[in-house]
C-alpha positions as CSV (number, residue, x, y, z in Angstrom):
1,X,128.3,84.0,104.1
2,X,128.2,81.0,106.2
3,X,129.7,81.8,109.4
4,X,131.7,78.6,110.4
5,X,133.2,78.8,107.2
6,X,134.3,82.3,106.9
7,X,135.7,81.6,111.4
8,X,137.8,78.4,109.6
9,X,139.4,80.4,106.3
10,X,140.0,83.3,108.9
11,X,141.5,80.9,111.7
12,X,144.0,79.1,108.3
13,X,144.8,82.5,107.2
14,X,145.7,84.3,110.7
15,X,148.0,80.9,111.3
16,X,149.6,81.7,108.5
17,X,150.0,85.4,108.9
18,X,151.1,84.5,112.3
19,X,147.8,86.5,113.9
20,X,145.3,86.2,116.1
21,X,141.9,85.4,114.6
22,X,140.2,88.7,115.9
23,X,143.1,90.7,113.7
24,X,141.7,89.4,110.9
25,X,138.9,91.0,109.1
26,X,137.2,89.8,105.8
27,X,137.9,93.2,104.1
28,X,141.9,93.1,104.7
29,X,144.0,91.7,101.6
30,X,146.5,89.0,102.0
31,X,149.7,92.0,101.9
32,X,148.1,93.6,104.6
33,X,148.2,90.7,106.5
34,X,152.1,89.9,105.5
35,X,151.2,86.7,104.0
36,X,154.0,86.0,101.4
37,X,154.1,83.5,98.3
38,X,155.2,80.6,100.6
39,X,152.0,81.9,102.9
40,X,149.5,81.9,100.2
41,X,150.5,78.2,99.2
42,X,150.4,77.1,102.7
43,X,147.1,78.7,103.3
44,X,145.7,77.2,99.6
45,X,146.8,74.0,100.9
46,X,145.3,74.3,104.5
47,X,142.2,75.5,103.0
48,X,141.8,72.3,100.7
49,X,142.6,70.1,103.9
50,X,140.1,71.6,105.9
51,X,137.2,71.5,103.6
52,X,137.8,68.5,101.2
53,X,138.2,70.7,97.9
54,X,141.0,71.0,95.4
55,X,141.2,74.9,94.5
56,X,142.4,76.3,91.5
57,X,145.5,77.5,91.9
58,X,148.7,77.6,90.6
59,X,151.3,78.6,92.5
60,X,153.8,79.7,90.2
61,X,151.3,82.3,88.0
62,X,148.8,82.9,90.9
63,X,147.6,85.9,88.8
64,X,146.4,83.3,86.8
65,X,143.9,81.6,88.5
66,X,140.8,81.2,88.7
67,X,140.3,81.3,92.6
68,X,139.7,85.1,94.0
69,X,142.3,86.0,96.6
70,X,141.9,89.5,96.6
71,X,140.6,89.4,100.0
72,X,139.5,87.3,103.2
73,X,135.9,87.8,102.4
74,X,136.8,86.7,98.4
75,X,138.8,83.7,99.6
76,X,135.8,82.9,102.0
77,X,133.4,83.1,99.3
78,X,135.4,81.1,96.3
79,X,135.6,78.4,99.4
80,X,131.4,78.6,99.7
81,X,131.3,78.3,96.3
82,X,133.4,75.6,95.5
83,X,131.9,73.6,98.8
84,X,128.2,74.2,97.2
85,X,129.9,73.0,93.8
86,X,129.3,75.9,91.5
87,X,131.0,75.9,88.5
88,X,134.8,77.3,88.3
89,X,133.8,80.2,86.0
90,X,131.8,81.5,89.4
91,X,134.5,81.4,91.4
92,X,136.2,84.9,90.2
């Protein structure tokens, strides 16, 4: 895991949680960090902006996607992924 890349997807996601950086650990889920639907798109959003990708997402099925949000450390690898430009089957 690439380490300026996992300190920018934690940095987005504790903005959005309304946290400090340090309370955010790759193993903590997006409910335990109070991130709601509105969150989640804000954070997919911020996450495209900041490295130049277009994730897979949809918004309204989010279960259905092909982008891993099951955890900080999932989100920050789909994002490695994605910038290395593996295919979207490896993103999951």
């Amino acid at each position: 895991m690439r380490l300026d890349v996992q300190e920018q997807i934690i940095s987005i996601i504790a903005r959005e949680a309304v946290l400090e950086p340090g309370e955010v650990t790759p193993d903590m889920t997006l409910d335990e960090l109070g991130l709601d639907s509105l969150g989640l798109v804000e954070m997919i959003f911020a996450i495209e902006e900041a490295f130049d990708i277009s994730v897979p997402f949809n918004a309204n099925e989010p279960t259905q996607t092909d982008f891993d949000t099951s955890s900080v450390g999932a989100i920050v690898r789909a994002v490695e992924r994605m910038i290395c430009g593996e295919p979207r089957e490896a993103l999951a």
